[in-house]
Residue frames as a rotation matrix with the C-alpha (Angstrom) as fourth column:
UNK 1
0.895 -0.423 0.140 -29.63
-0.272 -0.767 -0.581 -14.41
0.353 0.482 -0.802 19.25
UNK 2
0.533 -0.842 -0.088 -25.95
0.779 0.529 -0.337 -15.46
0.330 0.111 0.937 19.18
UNK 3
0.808 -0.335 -0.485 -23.40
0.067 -0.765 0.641 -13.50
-0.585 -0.550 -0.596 20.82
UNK 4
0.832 -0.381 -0.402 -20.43
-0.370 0.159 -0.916 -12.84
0.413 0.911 -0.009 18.54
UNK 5
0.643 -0.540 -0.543 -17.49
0.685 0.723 0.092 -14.49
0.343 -0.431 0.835 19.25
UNK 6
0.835 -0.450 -0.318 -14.82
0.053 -0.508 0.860 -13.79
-0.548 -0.735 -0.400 21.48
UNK 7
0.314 -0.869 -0.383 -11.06
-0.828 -0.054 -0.558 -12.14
0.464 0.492 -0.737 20.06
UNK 8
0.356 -0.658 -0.664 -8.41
0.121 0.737 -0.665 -14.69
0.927 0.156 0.342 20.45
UNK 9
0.730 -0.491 -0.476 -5.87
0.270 -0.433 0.860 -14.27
-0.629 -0.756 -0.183 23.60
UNK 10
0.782 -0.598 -0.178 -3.31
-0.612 -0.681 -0.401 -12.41
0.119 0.422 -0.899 22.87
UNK 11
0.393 -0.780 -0.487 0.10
0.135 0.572 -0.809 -14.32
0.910 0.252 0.330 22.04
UNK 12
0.819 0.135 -0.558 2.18
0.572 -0.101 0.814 -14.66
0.053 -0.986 -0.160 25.28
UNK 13
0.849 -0.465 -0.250 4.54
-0.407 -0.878 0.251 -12.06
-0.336 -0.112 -0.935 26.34
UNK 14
-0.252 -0.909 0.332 7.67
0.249 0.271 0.930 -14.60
-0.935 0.317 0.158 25.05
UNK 15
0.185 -0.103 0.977 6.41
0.976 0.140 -0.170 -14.65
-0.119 0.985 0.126 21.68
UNK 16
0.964 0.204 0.172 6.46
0.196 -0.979 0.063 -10.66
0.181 -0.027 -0.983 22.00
UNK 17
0.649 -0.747 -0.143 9.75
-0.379 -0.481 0.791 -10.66
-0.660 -0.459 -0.595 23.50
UNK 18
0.051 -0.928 0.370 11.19
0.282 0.369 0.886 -12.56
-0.958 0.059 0.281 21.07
UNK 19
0.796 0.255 0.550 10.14
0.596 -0.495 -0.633 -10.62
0.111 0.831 -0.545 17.99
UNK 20
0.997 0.040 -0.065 11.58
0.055 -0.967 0.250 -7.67
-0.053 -0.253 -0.966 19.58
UNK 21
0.149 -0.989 0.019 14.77
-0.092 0.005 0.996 -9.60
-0.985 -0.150 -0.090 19.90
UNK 22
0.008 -0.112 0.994 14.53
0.837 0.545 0.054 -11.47
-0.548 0.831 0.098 16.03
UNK 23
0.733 0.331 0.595 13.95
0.647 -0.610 -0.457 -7.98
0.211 0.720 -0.661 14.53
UNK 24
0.794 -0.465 -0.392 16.63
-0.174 -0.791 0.586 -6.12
-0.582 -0.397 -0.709 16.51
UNK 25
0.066 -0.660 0.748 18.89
0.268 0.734 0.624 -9.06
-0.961 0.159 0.225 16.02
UNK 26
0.462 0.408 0.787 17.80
0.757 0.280 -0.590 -8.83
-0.461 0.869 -0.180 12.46
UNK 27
0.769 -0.229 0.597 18.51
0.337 -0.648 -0.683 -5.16
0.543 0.727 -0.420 11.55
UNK 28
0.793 -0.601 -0.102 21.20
-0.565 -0.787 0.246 -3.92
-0.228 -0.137 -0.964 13.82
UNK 29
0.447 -0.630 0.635 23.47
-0.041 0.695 0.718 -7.29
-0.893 -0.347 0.285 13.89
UNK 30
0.444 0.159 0.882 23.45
0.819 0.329 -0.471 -7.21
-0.365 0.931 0.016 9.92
UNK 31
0.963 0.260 0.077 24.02
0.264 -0.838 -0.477 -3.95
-0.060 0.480 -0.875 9.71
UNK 32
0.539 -0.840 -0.065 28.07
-0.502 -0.382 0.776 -3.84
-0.677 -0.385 -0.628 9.91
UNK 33
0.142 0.030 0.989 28.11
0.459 0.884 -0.092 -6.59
-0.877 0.467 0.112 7.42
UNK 34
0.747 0.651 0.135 26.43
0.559 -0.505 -0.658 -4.46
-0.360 0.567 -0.741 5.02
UNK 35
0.953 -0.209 -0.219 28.55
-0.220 -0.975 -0.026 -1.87
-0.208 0.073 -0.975 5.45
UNK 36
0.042 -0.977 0.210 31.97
-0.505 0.161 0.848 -3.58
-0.862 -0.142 -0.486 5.36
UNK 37
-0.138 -0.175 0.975 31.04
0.835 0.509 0.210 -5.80
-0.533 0.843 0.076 2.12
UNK 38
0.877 0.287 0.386 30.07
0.479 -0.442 -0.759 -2.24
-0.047 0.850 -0.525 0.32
UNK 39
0.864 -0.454 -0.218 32.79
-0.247 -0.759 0.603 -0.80
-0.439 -0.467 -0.768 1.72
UNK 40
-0.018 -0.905 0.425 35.50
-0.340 0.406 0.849 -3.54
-0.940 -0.129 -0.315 0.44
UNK 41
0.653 0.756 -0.047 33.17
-0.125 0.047 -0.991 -3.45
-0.747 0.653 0.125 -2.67
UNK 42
-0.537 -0.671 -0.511 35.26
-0.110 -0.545 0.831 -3.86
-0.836 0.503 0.218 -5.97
UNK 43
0.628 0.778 0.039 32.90
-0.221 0.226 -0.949 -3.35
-0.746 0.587 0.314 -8.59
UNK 44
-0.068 -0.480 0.874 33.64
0.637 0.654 0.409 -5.14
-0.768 0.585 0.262 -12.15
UNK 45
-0.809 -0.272 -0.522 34.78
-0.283 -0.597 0.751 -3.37
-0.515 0.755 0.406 -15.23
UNK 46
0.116 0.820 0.561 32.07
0.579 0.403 -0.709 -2.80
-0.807 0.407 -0.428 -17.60
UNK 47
-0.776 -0.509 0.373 33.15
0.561 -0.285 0.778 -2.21
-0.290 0.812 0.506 -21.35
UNK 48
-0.107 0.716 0.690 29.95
0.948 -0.134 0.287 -0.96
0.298 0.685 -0.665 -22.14
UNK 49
0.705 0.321 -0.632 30.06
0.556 -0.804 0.211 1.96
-0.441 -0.500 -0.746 -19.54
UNK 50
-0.196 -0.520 -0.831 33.04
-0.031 -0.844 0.536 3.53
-0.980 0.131 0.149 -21.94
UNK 51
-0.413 -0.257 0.874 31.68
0.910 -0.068 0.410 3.81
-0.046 0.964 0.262 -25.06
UNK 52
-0.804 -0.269 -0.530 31.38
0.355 -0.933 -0.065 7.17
-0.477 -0.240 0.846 -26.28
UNK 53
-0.848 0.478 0.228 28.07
0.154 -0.189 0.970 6.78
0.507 0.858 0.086 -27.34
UNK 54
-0.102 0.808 -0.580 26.73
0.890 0.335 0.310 7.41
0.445 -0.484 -0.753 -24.46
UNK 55
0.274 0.276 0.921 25.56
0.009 -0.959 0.284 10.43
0.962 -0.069 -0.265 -22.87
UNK 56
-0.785 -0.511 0.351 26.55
-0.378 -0.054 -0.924 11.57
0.492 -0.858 -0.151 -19.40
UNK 57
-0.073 0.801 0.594 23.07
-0.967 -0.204 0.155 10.83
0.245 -0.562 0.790 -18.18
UNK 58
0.795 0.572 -0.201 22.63
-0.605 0.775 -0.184 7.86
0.050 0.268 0.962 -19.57
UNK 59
-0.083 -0.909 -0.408 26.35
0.006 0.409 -0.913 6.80
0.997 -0.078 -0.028 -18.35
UNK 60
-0.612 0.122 0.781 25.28
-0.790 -0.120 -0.601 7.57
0.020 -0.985 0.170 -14.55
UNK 61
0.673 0.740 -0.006 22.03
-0.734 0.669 0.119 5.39
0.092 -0.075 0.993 -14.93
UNK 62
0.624 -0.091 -0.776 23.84
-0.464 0.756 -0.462 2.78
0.629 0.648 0.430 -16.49
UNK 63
-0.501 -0.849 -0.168 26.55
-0.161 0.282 -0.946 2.81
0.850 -0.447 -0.278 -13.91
UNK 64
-0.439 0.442 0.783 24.39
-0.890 -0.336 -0.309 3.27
0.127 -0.832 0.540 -11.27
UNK 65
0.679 0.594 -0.430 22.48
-0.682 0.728 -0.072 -0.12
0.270 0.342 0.900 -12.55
UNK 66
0.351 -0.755 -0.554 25.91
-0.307 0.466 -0.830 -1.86
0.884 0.462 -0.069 -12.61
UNK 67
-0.580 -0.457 0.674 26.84
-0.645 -0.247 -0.723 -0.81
0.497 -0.854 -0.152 -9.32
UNK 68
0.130 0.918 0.374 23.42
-0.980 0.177 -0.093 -2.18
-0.152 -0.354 0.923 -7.74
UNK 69
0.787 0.114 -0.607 23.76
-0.426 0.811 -0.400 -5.60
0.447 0.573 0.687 -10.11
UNK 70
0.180 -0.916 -0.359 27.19
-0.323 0.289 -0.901 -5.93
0.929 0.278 -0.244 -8.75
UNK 71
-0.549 -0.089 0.831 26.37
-0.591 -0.661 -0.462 -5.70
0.591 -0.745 0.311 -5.73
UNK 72
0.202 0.917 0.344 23.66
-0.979 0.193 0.060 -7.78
-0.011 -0.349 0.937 -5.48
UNK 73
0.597 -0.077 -0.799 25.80
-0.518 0.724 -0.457 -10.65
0.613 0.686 0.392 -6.73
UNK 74
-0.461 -0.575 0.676 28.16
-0.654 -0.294 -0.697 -10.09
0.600 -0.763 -0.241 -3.24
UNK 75
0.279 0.860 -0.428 26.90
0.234 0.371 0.899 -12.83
0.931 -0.351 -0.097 -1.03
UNK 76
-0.583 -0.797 -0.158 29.07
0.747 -0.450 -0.490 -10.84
0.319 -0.403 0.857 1.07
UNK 77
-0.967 0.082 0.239 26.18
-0.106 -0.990 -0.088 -8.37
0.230 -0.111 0.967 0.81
UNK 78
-0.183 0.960 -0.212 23.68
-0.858 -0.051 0.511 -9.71
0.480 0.276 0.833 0.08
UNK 79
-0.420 0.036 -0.907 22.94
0.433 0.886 -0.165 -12.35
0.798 -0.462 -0.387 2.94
UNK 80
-0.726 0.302 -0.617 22.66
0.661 0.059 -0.748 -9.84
-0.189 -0.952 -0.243 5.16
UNK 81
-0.887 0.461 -0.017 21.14
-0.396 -0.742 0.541 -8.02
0.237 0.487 0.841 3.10
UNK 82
-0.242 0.823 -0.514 18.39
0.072 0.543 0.837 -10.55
0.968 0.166 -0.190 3.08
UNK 83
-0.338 0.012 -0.941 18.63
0.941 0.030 -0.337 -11.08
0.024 -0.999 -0.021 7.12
UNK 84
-0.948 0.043 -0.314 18.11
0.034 -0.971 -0.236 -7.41
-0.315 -0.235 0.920 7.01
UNK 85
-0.687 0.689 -0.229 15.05
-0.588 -0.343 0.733 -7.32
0.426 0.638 0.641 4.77
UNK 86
-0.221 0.677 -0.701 13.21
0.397 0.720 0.570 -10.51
0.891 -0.152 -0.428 6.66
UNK 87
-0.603 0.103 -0.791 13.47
0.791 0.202 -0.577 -8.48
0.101 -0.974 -0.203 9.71
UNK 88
-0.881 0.343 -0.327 11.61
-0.406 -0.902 0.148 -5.89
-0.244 0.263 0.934 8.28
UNK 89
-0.374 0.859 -0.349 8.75
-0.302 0.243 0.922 -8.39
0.877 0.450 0.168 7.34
UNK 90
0.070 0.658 -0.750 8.59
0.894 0.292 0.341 -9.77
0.443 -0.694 -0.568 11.00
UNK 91
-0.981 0.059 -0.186 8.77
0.013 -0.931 -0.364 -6.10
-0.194 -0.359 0.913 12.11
UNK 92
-0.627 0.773 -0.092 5.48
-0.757 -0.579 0.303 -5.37
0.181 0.259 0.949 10.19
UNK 93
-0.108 0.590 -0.800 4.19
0.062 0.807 0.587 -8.55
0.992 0.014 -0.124 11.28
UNK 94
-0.092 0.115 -0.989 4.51
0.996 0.022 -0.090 -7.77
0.011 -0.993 -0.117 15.16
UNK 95
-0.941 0.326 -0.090 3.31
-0.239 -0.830 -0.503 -4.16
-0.239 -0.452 0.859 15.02
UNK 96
-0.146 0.832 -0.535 -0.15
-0.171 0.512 0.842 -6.16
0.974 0.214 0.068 13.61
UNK 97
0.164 0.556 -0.815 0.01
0.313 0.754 0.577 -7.73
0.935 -0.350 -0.050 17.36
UNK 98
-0.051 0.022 -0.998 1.73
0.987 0.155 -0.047 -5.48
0.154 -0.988 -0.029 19.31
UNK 99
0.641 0.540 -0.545 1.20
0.511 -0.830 -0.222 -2.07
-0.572 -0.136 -0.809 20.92
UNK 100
0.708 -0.130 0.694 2.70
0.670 -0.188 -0.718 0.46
0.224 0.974 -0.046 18.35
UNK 101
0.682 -0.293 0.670 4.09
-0.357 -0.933 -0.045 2.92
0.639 -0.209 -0.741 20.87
UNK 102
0.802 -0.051 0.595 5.89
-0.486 0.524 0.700 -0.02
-0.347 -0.850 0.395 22.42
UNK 103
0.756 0.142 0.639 6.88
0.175 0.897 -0.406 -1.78
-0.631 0.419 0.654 19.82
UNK 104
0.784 -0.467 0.410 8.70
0.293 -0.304 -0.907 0.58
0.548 0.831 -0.101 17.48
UNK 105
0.406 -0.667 0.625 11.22
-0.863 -0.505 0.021 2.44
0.301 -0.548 -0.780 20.44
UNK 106
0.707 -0.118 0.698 11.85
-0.321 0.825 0.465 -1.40
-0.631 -0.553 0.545 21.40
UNK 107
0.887 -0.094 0.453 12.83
0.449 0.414 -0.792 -2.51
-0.113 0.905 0.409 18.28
UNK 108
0.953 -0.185 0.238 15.02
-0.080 -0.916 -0.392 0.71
0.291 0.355 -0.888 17.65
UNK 109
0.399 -0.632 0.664 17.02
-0.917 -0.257 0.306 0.42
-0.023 -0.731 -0.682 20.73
UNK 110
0.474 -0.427 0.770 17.74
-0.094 0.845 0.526 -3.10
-0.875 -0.322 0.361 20.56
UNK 111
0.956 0.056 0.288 18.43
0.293 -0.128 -0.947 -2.58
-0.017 0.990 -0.139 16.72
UNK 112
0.643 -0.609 0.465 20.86
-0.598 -0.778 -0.193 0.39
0.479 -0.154 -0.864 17.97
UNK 113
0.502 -0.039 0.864 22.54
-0.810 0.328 0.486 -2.23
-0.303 -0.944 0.133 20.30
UNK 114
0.511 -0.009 0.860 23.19
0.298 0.940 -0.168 -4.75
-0.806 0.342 0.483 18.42
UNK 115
0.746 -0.540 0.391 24.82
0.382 -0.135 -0.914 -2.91
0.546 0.831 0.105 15.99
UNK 116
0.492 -0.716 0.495 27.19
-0.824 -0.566 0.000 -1.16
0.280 -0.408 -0.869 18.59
UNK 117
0.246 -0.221 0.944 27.84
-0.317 0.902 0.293 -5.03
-0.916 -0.371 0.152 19.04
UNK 118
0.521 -0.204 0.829 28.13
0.829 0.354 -0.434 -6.31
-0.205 0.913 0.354 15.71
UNK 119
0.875 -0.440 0.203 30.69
-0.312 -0.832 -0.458 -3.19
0.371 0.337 -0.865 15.06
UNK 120
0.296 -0.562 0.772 32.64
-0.749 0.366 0.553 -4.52
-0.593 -0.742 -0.313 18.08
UNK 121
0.526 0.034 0.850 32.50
0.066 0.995 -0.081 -8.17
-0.848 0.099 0.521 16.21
UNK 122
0.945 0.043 0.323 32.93
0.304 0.238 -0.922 -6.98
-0.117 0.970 0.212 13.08
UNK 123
0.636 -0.528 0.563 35.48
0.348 -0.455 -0.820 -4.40
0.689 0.717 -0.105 12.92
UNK 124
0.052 -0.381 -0.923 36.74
0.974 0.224 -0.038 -4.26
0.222 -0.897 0.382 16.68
UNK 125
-0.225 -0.192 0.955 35.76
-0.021 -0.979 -0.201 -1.32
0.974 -0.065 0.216 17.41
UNK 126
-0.863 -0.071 -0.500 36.58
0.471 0.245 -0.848 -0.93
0.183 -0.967 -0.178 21.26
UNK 127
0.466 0.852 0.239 32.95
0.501 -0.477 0.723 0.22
0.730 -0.217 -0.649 22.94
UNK 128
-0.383 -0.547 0.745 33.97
-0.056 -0.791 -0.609 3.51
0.922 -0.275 0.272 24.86
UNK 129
-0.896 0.131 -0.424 33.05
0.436 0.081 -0.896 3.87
-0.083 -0.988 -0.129 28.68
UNK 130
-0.678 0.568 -0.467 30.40
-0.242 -0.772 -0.587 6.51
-0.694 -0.285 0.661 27.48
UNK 131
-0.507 0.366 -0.780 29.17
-0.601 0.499 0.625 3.92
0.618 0.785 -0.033 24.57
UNK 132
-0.494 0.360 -0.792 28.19
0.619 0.784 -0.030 1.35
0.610 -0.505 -0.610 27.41
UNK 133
-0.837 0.223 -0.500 26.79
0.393 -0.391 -0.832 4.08
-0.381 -0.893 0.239 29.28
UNK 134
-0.558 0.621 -0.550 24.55
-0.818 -0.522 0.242 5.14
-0.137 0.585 0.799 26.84
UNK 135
-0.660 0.107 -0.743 23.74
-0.211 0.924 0.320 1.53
0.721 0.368 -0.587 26.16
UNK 136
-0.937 -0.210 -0.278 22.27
0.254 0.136 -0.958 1.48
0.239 -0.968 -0.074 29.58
UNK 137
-0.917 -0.065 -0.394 20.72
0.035 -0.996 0.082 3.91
-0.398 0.062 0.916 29.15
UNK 138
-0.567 0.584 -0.580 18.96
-0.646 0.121 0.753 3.05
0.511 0.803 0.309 26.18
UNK 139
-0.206 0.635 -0.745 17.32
0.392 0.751 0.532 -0.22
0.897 -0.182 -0.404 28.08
UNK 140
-0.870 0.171 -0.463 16.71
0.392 -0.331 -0.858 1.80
-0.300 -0.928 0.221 31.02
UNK 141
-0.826 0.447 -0.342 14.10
-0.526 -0.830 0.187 4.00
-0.200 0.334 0.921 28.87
UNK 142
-0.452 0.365 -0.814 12.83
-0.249 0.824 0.508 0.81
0.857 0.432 -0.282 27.27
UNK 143
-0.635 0.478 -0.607 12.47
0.730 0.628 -0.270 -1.00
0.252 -0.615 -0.747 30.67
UNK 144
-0.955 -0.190 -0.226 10.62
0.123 -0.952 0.281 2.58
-0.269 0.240 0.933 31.24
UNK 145
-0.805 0.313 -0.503 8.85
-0.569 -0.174 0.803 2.49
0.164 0.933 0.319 28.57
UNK 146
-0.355 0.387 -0.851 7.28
0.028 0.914 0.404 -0.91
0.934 0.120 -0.335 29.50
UNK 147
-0.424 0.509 -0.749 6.05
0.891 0.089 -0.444 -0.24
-0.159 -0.856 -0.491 32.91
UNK 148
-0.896 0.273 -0.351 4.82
-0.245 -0.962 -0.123 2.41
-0.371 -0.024 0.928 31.92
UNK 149
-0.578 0.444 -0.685 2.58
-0.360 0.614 0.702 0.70
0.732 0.653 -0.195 29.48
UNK 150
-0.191 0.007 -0.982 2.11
0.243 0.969 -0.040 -2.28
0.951 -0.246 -0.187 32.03
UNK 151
-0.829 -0.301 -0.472 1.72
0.553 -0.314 -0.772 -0.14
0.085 -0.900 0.427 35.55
């Protein structure tokens, strides 16, 4: 009688640590981008969206479509968009391997971080005394978090 095989080892704690960063990195760093290419958005006349055969409904859809299309055409937007959206695939790929109650408050906070950084980058916004204190904060909980876990 065969014994069944043994699980794998588990990936080492870099590959773990750098998810956590690639996914923060991913959605918070992106996430000022985003917001400044919709923001500076100038969508393109469409002739079709005044003819007067259309209904109001069917003039919202339609515009609503446009908007979206126009948008999507922005590589202004869409880049990070994408960067945004791939960290969402290695997100759901490293809660597969790591602990779930770890994994997701990690993510968050560095997410959260990284955008209070990528604001800074993007749009100079000055971090406040009580922004960096919170920051702190935040990876205090985290580090926290992880000995808890790990203790």
């Amino acid at each position: 009688m065969e014994s069944p095989p043994s699980p794998p080892p588990p990936p080492p704690v870099f590959n773990y640590v750098a998810g956590f960063l690639l996914v923060g990195l991913a959605w918070g760093l992106t996430t000022p981008f985003i917001r400044r290419a919709a923001r500076t958005h100038t969508p393109r006349r469409h002739p079709s969206l005044e003819s007067d055969d259309l209904g109001p409904l069917t003039r919202k859809v339609y515009g609503a479509w446009f908007a979206v299309l126009d948008l999507l055409r922005n590589p202004r937007y869409v880049i990070p968009l994408g960067l945004n959206l791939t960290g969402s695939l290695w997100f759901f790929l490293l809660i597969g391997q790591a602990e779930l109650s770890l994994t997701v408050p990690i993510v968050n906070t560095l997410a959260f971080l990284f955008t209070v950084l990528g604001d800074w980058w993007v749009d100079g916004k000055a971090i406040s005394r009580d922004g960096g204190i919170g920051m702190l904060l935040s990876l205090a909980g985290i580090a926290l978090c992880v000995q808890s876990k790990t203790g």
